[in-house]
RODO-453100 format. One line per field, with one value per residue (C-alpha): residue number from 1; residue in three letters; x, y, z. Coordinates in nm, 3 decimals. Each point is the difference from the previous one (the first is absolute). Layout:
BEGIN
seq	(NUM	...)
type	(Ala	...)
east	(X	...)
north	(Y	...)
up	(Z	...)
// end
This chain:
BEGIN
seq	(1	2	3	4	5	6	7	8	9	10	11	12	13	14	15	16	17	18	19	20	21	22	23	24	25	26	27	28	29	30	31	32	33	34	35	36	37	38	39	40	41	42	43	44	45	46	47	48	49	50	51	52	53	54	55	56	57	58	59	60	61	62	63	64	65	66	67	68	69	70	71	72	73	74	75	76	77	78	79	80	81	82	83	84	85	86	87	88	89	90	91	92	93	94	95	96	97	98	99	100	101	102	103	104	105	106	107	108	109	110	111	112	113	114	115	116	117	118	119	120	121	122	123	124	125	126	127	128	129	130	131	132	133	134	135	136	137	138	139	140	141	142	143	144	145	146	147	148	149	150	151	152	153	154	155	156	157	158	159	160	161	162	163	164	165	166	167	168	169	170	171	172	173	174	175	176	177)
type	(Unk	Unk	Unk	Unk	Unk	Unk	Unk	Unk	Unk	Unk	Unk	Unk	Unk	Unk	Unk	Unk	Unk	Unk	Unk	Unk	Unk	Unk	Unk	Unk	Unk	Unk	Unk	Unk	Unk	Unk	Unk	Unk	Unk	Unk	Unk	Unk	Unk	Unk	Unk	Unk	Unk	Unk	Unk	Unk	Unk	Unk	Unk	Unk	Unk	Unk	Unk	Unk	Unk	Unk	Unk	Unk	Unk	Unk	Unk	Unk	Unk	Unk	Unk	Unk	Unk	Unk	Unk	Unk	Unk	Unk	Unk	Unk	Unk	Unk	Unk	Unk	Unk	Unk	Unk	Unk	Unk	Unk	Unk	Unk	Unk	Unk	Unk	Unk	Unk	Unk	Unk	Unk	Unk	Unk	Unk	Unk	Unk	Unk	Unk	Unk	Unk	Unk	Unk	Unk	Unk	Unk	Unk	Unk	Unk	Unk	Unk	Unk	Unk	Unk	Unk	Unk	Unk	Unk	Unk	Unk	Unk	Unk	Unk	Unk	Unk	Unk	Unk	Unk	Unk	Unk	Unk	Unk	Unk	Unk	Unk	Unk	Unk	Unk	Unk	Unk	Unk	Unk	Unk	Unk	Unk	Unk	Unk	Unk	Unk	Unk	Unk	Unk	Unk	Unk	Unk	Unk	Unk	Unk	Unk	Unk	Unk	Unk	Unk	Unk	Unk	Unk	Unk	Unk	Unk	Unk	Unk	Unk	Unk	Unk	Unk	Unk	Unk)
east	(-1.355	-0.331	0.186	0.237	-0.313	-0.070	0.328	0.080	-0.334	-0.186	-0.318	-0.113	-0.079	-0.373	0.006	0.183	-0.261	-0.247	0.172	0.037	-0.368	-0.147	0.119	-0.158	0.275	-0.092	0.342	0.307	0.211	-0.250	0.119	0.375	-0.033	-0.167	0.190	0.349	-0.073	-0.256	0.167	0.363	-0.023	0.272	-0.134	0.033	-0.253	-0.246	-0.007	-0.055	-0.288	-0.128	-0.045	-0.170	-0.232	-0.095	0.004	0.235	0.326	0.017	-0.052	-0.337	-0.145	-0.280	0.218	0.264	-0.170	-0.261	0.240	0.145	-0.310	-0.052	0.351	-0.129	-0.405	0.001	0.344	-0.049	0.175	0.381	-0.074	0.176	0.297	-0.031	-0.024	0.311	0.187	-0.129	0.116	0.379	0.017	-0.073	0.236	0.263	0.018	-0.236	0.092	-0.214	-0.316	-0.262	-0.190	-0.329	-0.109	-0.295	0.125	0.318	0.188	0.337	0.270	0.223	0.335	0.181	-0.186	-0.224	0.185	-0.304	-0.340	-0.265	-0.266	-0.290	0.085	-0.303	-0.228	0.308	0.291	0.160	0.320	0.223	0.207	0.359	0.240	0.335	0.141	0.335	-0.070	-0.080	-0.283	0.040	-0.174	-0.348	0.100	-0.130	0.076	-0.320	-0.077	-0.330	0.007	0.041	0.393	-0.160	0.197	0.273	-0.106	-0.308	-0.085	-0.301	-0.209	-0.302	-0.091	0.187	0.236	0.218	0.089	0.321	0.370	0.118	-0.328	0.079	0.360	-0.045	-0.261	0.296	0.241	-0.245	-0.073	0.398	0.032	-0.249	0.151)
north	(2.368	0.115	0.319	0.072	0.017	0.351	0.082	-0.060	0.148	0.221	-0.218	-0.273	-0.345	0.067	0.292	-0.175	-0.277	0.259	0.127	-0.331	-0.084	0.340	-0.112	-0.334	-0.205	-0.371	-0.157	0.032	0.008	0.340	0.118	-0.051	0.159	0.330	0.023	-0.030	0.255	0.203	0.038	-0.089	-0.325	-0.249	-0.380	-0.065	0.300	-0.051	-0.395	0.086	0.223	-0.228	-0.253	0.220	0.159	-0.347	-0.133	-0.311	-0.020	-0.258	0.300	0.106	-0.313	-0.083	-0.320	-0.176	-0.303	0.241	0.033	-0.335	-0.166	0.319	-0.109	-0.292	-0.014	-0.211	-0.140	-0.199	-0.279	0.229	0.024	-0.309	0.159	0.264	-0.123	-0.213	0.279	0.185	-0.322	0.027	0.394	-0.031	-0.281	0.252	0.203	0.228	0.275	-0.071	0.236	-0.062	0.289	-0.071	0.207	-0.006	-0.217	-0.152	-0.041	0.198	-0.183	0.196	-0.024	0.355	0.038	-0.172	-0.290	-0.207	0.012	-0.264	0.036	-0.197	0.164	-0.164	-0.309	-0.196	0.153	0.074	0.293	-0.013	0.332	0.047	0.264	-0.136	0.270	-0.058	-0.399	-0.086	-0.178	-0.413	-0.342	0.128	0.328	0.283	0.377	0.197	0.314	0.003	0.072	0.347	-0.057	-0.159	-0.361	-0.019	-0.386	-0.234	-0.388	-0.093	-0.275	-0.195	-0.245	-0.065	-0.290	0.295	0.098	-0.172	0.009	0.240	0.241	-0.005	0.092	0.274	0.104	-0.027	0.200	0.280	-0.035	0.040	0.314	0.158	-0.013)
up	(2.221	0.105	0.170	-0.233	-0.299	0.197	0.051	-0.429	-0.080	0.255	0.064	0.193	-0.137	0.075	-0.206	-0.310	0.008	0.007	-0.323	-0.111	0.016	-0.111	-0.306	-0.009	-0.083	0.043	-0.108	0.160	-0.328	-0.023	0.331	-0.063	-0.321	0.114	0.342	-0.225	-0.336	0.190	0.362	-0.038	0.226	-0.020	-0.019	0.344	0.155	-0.312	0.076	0.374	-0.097	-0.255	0.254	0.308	-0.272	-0.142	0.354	-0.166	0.197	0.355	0.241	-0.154	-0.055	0.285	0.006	-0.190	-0.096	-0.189	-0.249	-0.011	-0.084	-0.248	-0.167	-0.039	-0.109	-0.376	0.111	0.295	-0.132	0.033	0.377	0.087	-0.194	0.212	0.290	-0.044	-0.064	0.310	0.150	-0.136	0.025	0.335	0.090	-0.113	0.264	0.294	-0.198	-0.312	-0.038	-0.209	-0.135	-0.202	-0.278	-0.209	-0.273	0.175	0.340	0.049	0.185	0.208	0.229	0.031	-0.355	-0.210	-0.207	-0.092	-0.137	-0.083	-0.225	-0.108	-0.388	-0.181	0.060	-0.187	0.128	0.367	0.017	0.208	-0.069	0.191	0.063	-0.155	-0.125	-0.168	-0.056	-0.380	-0.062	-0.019	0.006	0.160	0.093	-0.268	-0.011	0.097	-0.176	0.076	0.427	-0.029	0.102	0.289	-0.060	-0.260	-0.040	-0.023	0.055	-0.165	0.122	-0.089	0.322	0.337	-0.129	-0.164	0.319	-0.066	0.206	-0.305	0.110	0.341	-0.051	-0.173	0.254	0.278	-0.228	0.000	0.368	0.064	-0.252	0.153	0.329)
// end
């Protein structure tokens, strides 16, 4: 993606965070919305430069866990949530990636088809890519992911990791394959 960002617009990633942080942006929303109106960008090459300027994506992180415990400062008590679900996502198969953000870990296969998020101090997201599936029992549409997940599972503590969570946890895992 990296390469193809020159290819699409004639400079480097260096020199679009250099744009980027001339202007002082300090948001990534900011970012997304000047690199789309201003430059053209589709969602995908303004997220990636969002996240290089803002040094918030996996890659540019000086490690991982820097952003995990980030995620997670005033909400310490949705780690355990998380860290059964780490547990299960992994279990699904060696081909499940996680990819931490700033304010949530993407979960990948071929493409992303989970994220978890510590939302607020009283409520853990878990936002999947169902697309197609209407939304029933637990499962909610999600409007709010930036077409990221077409579905949320809201949680409040680790005992609503239920069978019904994990399932549609596995259903995403096999779409996204």
């Amino acid at each position: 993606m990296i390469d193809n960002l020159e290819k699409n617009t004639g400079k480097s990633l260096k020199e679009w965070i250099r744009i980027v942080q001339k202007e002082g942006f300090e948001k990534h929303g900011e970012i997304l919305k000047f690199l789309k109106s201003e430059h053209g960008f589709t969602h995908g090459f303004a997220n990636l430069v969002a996240h290089k300027a803002l040094k918030s994506d996996a890659g540019s992180a000086s490690e991982t866990g820097d952003l995990i415990i980030k995620q997670y400062k005033g909400k310490e008590h949705f780690l355990p949530i998380y860290e059964r679900l780490h547990a299960e996502l992994t279990a699904l198969g060696n081909d499940v990636e996680f990819a931490p953000k700033n304010a949530y870990v993407s979960v990948k296969r071929k493409k992303q088809f989970a994220m978890l998020i510590p939302a607020t101090k009283t409520r853990f997201e878990i936002g999947l890519n169902l697309k197609g599936l209407p939304a029933e029992g637990i499962l909610e549409a999600d409007s709010k992911t930036n077409g990221m997940c077409s579905h949320k599972i809201q949680l409040s503590n680790e005992a609503g990791v239920t069978t019904e969570v994990i399932r549609w946890i596995e259903k995403a895992y096999d779409a996204a394959g």
